[in-house]
C-alpha positions in Angstrom: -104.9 136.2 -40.3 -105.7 139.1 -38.1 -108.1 138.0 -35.4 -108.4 141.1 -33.3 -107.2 144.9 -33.8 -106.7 146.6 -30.4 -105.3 150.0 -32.3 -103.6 151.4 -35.3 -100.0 149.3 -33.6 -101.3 146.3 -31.3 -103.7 143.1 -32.9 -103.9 139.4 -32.1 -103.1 137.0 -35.1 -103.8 133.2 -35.7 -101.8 130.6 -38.3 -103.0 127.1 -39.0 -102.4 124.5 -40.9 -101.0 120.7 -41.9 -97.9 119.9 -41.1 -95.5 116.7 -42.3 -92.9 115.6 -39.5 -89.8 114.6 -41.4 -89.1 111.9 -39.0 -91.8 109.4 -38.1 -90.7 107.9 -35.1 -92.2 105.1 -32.9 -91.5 104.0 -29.2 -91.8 100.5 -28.4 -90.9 98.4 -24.7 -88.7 95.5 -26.4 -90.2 92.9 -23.6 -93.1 93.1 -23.8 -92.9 94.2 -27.6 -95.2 96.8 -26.9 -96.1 100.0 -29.5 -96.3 103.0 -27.0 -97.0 105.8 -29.6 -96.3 106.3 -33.0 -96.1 109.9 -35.1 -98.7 110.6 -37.7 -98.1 111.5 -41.2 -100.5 114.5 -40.8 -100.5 116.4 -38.3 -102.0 120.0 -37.3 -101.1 122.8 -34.9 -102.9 126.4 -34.2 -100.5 129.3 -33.3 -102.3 132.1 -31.6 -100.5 135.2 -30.2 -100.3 139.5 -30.0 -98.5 141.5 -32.6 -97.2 144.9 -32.1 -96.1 147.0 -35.1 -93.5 150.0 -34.9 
């Protein structure tokens, strides 16, 4: 997706979307059995940055 056109060469882009981690791991203190944090099944990222064309 092209956000923003500075000339014919030089724009800003964006990509979104879902993404599936392959492993789900979890982190847990063994005394006190404690759950820490835990990866989703679903999760979503943003990438924003410049592209330049030649």
């Amino acid at each position: 997706m092209n956000l923003y056109s500075l000339g014919a060469r030089v724009r800003v882009d964006a990509q979104g979307g879902p993404q599936f981690p392959l492993l789900r791991r979890s982190f847990v203190f063994e005394k006190p059995a404690l759950l820490l944090d835990e990866v989703l099944p679903v999760t979503w990222a943003l990438h924003v940055g410049p592209s330049v064309s030649f």
